[in-house]
C-alpha positions in Angstrom: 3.2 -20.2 39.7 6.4 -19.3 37.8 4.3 -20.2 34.6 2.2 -16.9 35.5 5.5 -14.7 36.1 5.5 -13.3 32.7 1.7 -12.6 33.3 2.1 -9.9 35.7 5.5 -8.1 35.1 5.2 -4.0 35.2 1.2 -4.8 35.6 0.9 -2.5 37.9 3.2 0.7 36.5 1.1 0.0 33.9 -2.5 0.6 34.8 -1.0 4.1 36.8 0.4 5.2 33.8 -2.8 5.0 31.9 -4.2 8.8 32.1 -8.3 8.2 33.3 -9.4 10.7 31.6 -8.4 9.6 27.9 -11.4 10.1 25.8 -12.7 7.4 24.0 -11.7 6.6 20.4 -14.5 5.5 17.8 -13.5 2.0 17.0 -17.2 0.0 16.4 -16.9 -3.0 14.1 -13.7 -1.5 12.4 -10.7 -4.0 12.4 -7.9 -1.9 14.4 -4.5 -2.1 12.2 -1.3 -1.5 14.6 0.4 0.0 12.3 0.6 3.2 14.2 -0.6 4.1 17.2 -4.4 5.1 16.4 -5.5 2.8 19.1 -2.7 1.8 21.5 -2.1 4.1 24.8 1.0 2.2 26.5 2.8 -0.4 25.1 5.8 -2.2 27.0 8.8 -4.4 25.6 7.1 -4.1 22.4 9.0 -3.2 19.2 6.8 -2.6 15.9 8.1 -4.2 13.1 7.5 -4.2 9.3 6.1 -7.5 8.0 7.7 -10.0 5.4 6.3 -10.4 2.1 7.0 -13.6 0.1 7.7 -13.0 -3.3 6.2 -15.4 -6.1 8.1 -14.0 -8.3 7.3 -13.0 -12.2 4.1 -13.7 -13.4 3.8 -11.4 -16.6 6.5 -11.4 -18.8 6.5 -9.2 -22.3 6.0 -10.6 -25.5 4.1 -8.4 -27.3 4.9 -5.8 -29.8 4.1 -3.2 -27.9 5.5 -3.7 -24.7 9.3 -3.4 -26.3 11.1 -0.2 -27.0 10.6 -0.3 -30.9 14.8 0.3 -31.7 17.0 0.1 -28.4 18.2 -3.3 -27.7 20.7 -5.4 -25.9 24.2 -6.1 -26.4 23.0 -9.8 -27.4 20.0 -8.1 -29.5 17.2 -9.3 -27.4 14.3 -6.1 -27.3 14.4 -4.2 -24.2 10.8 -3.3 -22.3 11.9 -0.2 -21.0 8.3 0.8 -19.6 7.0 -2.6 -19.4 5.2 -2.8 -16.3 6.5 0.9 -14.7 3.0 1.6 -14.0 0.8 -1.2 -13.0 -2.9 -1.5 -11.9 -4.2 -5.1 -10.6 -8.0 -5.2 -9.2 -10.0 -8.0 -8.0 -13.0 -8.0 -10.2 -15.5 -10.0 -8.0 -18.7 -9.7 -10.1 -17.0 -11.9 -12.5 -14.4 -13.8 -10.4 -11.4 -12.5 -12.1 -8.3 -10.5 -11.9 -8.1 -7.8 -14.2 -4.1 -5.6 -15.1 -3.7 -2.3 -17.2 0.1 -2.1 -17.3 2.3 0.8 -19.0 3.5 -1.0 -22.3 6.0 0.7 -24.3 5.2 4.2 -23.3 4.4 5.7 -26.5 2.3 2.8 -27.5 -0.1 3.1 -24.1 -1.7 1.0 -21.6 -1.8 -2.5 -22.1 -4.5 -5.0 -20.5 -4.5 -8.7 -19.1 -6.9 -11.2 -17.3 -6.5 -14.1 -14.6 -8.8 -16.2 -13.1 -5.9 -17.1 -11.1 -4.1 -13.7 -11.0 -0.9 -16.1 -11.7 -1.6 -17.2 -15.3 -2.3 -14.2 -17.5 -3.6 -13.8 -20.8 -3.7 -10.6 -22.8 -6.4 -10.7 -25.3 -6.4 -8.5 -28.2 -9.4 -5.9 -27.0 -7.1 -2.8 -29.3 -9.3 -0.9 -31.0 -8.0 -2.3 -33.9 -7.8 -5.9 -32.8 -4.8 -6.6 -32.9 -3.1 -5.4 -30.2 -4.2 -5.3 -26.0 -3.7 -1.7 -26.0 -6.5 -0.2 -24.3 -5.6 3.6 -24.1 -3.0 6.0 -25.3 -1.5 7.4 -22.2 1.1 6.9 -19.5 1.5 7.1 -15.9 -2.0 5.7 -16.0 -4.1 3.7 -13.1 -7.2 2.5 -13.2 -9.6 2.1 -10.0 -13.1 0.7 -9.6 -15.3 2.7 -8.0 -17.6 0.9 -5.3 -20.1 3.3 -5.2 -21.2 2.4 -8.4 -23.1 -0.6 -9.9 -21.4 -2.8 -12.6 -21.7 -2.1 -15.6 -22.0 1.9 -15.3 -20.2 3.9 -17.8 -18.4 5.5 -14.9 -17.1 2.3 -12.8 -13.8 2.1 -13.7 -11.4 5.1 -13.4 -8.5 6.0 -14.9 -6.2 9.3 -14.3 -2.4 9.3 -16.4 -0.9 11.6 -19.0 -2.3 11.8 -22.5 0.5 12.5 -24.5 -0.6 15.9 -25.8 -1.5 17.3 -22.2 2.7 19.0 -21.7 2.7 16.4 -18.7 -0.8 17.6 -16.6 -3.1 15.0 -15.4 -6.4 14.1 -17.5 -9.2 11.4 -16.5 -11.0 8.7 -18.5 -14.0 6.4 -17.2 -15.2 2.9 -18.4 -18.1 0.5 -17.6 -15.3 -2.8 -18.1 -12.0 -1.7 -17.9 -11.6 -2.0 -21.3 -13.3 0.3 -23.4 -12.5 4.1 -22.0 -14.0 7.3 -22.6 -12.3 10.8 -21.5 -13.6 12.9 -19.2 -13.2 16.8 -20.0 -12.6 15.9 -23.7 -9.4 14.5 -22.8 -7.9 17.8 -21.3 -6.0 17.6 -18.7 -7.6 19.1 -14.8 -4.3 19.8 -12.9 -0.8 21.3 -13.2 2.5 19.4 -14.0 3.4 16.3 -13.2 1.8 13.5 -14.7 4.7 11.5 -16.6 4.8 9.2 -13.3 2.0 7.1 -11.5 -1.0 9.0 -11.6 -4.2 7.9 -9.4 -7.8 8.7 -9.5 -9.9 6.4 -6.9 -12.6 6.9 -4.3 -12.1 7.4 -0.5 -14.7 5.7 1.7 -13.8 7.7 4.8 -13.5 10.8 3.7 -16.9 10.4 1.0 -14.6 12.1 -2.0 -12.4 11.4 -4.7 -9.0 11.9 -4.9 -6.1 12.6 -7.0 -2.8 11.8 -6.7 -0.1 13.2 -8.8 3.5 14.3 -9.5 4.9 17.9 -8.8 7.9 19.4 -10.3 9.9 21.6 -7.3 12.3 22.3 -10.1 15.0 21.3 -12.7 15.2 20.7 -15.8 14.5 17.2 -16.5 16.5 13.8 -15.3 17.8 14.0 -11.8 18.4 17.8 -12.5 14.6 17.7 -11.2 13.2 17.5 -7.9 10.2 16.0 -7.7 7.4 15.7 -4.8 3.8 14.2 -4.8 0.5 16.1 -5.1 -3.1 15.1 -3.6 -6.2 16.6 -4.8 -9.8 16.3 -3.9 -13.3 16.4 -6.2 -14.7 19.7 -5.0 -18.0 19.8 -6.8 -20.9 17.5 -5.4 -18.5 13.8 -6.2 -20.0 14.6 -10.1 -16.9 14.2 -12.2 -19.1 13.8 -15.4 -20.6 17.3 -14.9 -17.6 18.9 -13.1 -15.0 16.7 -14.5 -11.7 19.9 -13.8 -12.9 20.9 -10.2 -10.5 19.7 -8.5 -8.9 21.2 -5.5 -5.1 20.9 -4.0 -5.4 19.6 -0.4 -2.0 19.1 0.0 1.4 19.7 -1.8 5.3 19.2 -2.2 5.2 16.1 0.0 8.9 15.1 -0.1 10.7 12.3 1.4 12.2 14.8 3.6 15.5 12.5 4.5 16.9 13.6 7.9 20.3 11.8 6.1 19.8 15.1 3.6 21.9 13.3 1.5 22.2 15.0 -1.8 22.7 14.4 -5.6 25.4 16.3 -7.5 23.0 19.0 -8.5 22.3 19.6 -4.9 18.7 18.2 -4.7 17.5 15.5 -2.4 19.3 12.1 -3.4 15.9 10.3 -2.2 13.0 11.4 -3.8 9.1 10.6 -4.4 9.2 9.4 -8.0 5.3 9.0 -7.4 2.9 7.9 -4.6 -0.6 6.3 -5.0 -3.0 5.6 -2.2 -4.8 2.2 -1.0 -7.5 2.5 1.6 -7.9 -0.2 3.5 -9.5 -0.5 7.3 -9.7 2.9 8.1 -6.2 3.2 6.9 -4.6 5.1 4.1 -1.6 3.6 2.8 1.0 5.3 0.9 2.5 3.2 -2.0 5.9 4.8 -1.9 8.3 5.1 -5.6 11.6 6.1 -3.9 13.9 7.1 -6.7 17.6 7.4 -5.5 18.9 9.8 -8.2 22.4 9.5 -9.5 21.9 9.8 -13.0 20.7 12.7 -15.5 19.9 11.4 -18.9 20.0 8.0 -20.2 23.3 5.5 -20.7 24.5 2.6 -22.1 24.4 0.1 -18.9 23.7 -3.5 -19.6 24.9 -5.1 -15.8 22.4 -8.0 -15.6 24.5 -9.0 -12.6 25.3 -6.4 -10.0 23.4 -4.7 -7.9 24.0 -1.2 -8.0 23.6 1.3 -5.5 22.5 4.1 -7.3 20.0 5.3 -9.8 17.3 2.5 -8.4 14.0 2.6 -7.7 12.5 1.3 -4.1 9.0 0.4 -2.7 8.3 1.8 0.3 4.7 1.9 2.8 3.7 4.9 5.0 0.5 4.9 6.6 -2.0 7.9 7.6 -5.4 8.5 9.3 -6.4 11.7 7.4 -4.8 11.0 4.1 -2.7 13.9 4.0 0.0 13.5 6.3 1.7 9.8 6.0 4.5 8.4 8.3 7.4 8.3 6.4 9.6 6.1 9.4 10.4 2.8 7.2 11.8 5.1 4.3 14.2 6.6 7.1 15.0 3.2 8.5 15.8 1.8 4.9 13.0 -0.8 4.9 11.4 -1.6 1.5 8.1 -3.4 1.5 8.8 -5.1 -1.0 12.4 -5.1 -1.1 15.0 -5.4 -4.2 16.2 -8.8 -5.2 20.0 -10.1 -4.9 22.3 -9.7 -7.6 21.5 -11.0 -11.0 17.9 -11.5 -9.8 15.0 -10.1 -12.0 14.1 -6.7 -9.7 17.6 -6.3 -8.1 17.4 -2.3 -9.5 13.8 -1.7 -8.9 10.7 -2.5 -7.2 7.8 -0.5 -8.8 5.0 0.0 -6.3 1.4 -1.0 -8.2 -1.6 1.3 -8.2 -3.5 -0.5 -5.0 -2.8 -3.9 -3.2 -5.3 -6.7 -3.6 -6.9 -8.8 -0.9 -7.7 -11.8 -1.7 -7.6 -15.7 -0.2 -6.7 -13.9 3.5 -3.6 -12.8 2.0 -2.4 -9.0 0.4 -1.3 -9.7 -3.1 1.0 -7.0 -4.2 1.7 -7.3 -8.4 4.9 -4.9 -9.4 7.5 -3.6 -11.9 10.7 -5.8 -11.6 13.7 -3.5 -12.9 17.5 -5.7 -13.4 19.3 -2.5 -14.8 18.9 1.1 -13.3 16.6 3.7 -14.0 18.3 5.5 -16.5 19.8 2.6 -18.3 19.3 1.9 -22.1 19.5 -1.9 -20.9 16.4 -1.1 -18.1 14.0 -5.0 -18.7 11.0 -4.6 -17.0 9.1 -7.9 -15.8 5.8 -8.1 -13.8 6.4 -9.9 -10.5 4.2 -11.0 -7.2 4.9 -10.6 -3.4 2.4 -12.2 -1.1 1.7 -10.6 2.6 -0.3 -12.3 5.6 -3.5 -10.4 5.9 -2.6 -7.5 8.6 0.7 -8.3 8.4 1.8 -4.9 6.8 2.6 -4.0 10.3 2.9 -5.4 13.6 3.8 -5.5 17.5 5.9 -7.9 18.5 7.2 -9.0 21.9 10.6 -11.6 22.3 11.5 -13.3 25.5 11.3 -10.5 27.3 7.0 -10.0 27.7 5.6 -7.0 26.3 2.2 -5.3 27.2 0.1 -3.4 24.9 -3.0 -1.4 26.0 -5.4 -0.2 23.8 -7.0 3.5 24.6 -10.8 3.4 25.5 -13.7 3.0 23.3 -17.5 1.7 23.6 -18.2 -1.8 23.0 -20.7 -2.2 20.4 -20.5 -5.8 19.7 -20.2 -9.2 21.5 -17.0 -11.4 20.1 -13.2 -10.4 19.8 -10.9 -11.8 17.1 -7.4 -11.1 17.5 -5.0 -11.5 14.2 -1.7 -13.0 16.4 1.1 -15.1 15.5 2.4 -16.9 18.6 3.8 -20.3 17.0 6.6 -20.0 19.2 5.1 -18.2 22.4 2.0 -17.5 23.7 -0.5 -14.4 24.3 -3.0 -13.6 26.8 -6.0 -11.2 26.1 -7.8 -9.3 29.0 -10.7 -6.5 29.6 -10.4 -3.7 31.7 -12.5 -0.7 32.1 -12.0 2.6 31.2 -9.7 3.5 33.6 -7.4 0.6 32.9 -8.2 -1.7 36.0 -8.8 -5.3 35.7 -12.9 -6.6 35.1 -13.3 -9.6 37.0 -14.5 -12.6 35.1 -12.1 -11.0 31.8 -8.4 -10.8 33.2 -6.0 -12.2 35.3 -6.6 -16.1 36.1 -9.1 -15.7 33.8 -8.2 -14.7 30.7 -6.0 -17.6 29.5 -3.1 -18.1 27.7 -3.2 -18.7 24.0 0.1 -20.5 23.5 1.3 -22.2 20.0 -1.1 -20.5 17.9 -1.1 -18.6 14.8 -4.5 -17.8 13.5 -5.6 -14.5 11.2 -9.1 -14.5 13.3 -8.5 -15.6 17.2 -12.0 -15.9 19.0 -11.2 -14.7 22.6 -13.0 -16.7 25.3 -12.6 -16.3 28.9 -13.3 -19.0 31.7 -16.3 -17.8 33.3 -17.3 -15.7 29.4 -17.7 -17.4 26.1 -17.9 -13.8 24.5 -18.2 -10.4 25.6 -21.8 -9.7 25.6 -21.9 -8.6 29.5 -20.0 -6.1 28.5 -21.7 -5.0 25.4 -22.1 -1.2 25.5 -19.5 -0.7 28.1 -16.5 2.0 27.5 -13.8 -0.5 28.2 -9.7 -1.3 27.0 -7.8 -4.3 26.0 -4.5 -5.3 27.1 -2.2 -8.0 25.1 0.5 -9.7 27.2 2.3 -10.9 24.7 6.0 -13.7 24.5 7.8 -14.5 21.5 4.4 -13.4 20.0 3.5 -10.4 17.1 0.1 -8.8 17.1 -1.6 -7.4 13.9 -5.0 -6.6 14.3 -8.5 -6.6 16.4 -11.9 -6.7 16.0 -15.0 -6.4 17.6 -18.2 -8.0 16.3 
């Protein structure tokens, strides 16, 4: 009996608090992320936390020519790669079961390209137009995407959006059927105002049926942290046909800042934290923000070359915000100081910067998130750039999670369209319970209490929820029902009906 204490604490507050009237939300076969509330009407003893990545640590290094600065150098006269990796782009190219990088060389010499079969051993072959280098195209800020919609092969399926050096900083698109060999939309012109000497983004959006641009906007300033910066998102206005209407492009949404309740400010009097850049990764139902926060301190470049401390200004930080309509993104784990990926120690190779990538790749049930390692700040002359790996469960970007004290969650109602639950959990060191209730919040016999038992010691990325008297759900298939989680030293990531 005292085994079941935990089972029934604030049950009842619970279920009255639950309003009756709460439409239904469209879930279907989508997995539900809990990183926000989307899903979840009450949630008890809960906190939601930000999940811990595991850094590999570097897998690309430079070596080539072009990924140096062609005169500045070290105090010991080793090269510098100033740019080396600023920008990065990893996809998963599953046609022919590799990995496949464009990465911002030196930044007058353009984008550089690598393959992995293991996306940990790289190779960089010499594709140049010439042949003897890996450069692929003469631009910066540049990201390249491939677009699901089309087949392999197409001359459109791979998209790339950056600055091409005689655009005055505007954004211009190129497309490619490999990745390798480009060729410019528009001419090469650019199709949107200033900013593009940051991380520019061209991709598809599957829930919205567009495509989007992301890019920099100046707020002002001259140049260096004089400037305040924000981030830009456009959509294709004209029938999703970029080759025939390659500049219509239409501003959705502007000026997004960091918007620091600290309003902690630089010694120009602009915003200490600021967007350096943003790009977007969709991924179930959920647009992620892959935040460059640049804490500004400096205004033109200086002689640092401190390999060893790390410094608390002038540094560059990854940061995640999530949104449903791909607009308006959370911007909480900025204001609670909580990288994604965060900064390495002192003397470590990405202890001044962590350069979010273009997207995040899923791959082997795990997120694998490739970026720019900085060990000298962003203005320094001595700035080294190294390409680096951080490893996430899959889910695990954010979570509910419960300590001793047991926490309830209880999702808002929606129509059950398939017969099996999997739950993404992680109770090594507790337990979880999983029951149905219907769409008022009250227990279904046969799917709670007694009979929904405990999952206890388990940590498993696809739990398949049984019942005593119910193998699966399929009695209640077509229902409007709810979940509710009773959860112990437990953290919850995701559900799915199927």
């Amino acid at each position: 009996m005292k085994n079941m204490i935990w089972l029934i604490v604030a049950a009842t507050t619970l279920a009255a608090s639950i309003a009756v009237a709460e439409e239904p939300v469209p879930v279907g076969l989508q997995k539900q992320l809990f990183v926000d509330d989307y899903v979840v009407a009450e949630k008890r003893n809960l906190t939601r936390e930000l999940g811990n990545v595991k850094k590999v640590g570097i897998v690309l290094k430079p070596s080539l020519d072009t990924d140096f600065h062609p005169s500045w150098k070290k105090p010991d006269g080793s090269r510098v790669a100033l740019d080396f990796g600023y920008y990065t782009s990893v996809a998963r190219n599953e046609k022919d079961n590799k990995f496949q990088m464009w990465y911002m060389a030196w930044r007058l010499a353009g984008v550089g390209y690598a393959e992995s079969t293991d996306g940990i051993h790289w190779n960089r072959p010499l594709v140049g137009k010439d042949g003897k280098t890996n450069i692929v195209h003469r631009c910066q800020g540049f990201s390249c995407t491939i677009d699901p919609t089309l087949p392999w092969g197409h001359a459109e399926k791979y998209k790339g959006a950056g600055d091409f050096q005689n655009s005055n900083a505007r954004v211009a698109l190129c497309h490619s059927p490999d990745g390798i060999h480009w060729s410019d939309y528009n001419g090469g012109k650019p199709v949107s105002h200033r900013a593009a000497d940051t991380h520019n983004q061209f991709l598809w959006d599957p829930i919205s049926g567009s495509y989007r641009l992301l890019t920099r906007t100046d707020l002002g300033g001259a140049g260096g942290a004089s400037e305040s910066r924000s981030t830009r998102i456009m959509v294709h206005a004209a029938e999703n046909d970029v080759m025939k209407h390659p500049a219509a492009w239409k501003t959705v949404i502007d000026k997004i800042k960091v918007d620091d309740p600290k309003k902690e400010k630089n010694r120009w009097g602009n915003p200490r934290l600021q967007f350096n850049g943003m790009t977007m990764w969709i991924y179930e139902g959920v647009y992620f923000g892959l935040m460059d926060v640049y804490t500004m301190g400096k205004s033109h470049f200086f002689d640092g070359y401190d390999y060893k401390t790390k410094h608390d200004d002038d540094y560059m930080d990854f940061y995640i915000g999530t949104s449903r309509d791909g607009m308006n993104f959370d911007k909480s784990w900025i204001y609670a100081r909580k990288a994604l990926v965060p900064r390495g120690p002192a003397g470590s190779f990405d202890k001044d910067g962590v350069k979010p990538p273009a997207q995040i790749v899923t791959h082997d049930d795990e997120h694998w998130i490739f970026y720019g390692g900085m060990d000298e700040r962003h203005y320094s002359r001595g700035r080294h750039l190294n390409i680096g790996l951080a490893k996430l469960r899959l889910d695990g970007f954010v979570r509910l999670a419960a300590g001793d004290k047991p926490g309830t969650a209880v999702t808002k109602p929606f129509k059950l369209e398939g017969n099996r639950l999997e739950v993404n959990v992680d109770a090594r060191a507790g337990r979880i319970q999983i029951e149905m209730l219907d769409a008022d919040g009250k227990p279904i016999p046969g799917f709670s209490g007694n009979d929904a038992p405990e999952y206890q010691a388990v940590d498993d990325l696809r739990l398949k929820c049984a019942w005593k008297k119910h193998k699966d759900l399929s009695v209640l298939k077509g229902r409007v029902v709810r979940i509710r989680f009773r959860l112990r030293n437990a953290r919850l990531y995701a559900f799915r009906v199927q």
